[in-house]
N, C-alpha and C positions, 0 to 999 in steps of 0.2 A: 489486167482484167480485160476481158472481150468487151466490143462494145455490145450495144443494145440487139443491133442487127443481128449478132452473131450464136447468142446466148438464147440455149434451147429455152424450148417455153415446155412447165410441168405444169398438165392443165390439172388440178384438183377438187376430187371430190371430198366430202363431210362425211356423211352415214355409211360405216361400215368400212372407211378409211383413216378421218380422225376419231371420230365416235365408233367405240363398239358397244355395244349392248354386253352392258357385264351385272351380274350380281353384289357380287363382291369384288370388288377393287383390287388388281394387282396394288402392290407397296408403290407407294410413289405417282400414281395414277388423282386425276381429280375429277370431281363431277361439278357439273352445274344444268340449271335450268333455263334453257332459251325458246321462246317464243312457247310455252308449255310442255315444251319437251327436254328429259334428260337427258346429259350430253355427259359419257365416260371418257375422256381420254388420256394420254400417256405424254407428258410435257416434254418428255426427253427426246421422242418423235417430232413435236412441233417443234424443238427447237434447233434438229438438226435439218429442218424441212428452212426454218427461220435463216438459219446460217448459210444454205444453199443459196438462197435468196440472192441474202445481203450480202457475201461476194461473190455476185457475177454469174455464180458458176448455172442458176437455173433463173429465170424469170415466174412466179409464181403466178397463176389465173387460176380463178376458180370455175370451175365446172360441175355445177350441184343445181338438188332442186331448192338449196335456201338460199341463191340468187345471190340479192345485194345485202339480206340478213347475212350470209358468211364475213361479210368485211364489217359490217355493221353492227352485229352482235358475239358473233366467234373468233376472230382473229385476234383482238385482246387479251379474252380470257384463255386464250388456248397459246397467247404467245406468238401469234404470227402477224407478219407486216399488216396496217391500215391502209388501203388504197390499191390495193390488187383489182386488177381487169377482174371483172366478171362475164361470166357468159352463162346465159339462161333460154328458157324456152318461153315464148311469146305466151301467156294465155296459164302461165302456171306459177301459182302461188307456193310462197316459201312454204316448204314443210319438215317432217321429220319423217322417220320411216315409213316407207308406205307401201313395202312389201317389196317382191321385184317389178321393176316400174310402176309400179301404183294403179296399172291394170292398164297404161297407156298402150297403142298399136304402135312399132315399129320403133325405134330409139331415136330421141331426140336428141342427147347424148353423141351421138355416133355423125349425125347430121353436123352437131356444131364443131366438131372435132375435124371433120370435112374441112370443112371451112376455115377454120385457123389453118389445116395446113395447106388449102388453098393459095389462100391469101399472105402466108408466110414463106415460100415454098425452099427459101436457103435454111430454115428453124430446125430442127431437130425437136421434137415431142416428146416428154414422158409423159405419159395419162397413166393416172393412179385411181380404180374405179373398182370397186367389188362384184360390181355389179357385169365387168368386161371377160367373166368367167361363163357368166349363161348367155351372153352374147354371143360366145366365140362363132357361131352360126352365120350373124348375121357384121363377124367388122373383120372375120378370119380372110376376105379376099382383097380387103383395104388393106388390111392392115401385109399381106405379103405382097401388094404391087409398092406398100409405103416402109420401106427398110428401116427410115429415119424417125420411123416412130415405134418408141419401146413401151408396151403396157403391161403395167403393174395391175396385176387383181388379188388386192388382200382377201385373207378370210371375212365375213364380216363381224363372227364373233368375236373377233383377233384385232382387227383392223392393221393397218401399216405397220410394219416391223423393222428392227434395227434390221437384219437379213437381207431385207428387201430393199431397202436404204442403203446398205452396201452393194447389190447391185446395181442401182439406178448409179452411185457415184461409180462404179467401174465404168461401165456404158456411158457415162460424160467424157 
């Protein structure tokens, strides 16, 4: 096993990565209600997202707008580690969908992503975000001067996929 230093960090989003907004339930899929909002997702995701973790192979941080609610109220019932780094935006309360960015200017998102790999700069990055598809605008010249960081953008009506999961583990 790598040590700590060595071991990318997968920064992680909620809405429209573990939650997708679904109708009807694929088989096997579970729903619950956190902080008044419904949450769809697919266990078999978190739990290979879970196993990443737990050896070695990813270091898990969340990267959403439900803050310190993801360790707090989601990681549990969705099956993933209690006590993951969080990283958030100063001045912005947990929430649930709220559209793309939630009408904010400029991506906060994108700034704190900066910054881990700032301050990380031996780490290797997956960033798993839905939302890193209508960005492509604004993290498309970070992201080709930063080779070491690979972004995943699920659908959001889909959220993360085995698919996509086999590529992040190839790219390890």
């Amino acid at each position: 096993m790598s040590s700590a230093r060595d071991r990318p960090i997968l920064l992680l989003d909620v809405d429209g990565v573990l939650n997708a907004p679904r109708r009807d339930l694929p088989d096997g899929w579970r729903r619950g209600t956190f902080n008044g909002f419904l949450l769809s997702w697919d266990p078999t995701i978190t739990a290979r997202l879970r196993e990443l973790h737990e050896s070695g192979r990813v270091e898990i941080q969340w990267l959403t707008t439900w803050t310190t609610d993801a360790d707090r109220l989601l990681a549990e019932p969705m099956g993933l580690p209690r006590g993951l780094r969080t990283h958030g935006r100063a001045n912005t309360a947990p929430t649930g969908f709220l559209g793309v960015f939630g009408g904010a200017s400029g991506w906060w998102k994108l700034d704190v992503a900066r910054e881990v790999a700032e301050s990380e700069p031996d780490r290797r990055i997956v960033w798993i975000d839905d939302d890193l598809a209508e960005q492509a605008a604004d993290t498309g010249d970070w992201l080709a001067a930063n080779p070491h960081v690979l972004v995943v953008a699920p659908d959001l009506y889909v959220g993360l996929t085995h698919a996509q999961l086999d590529e992040i583990e190839a790219w390890l």
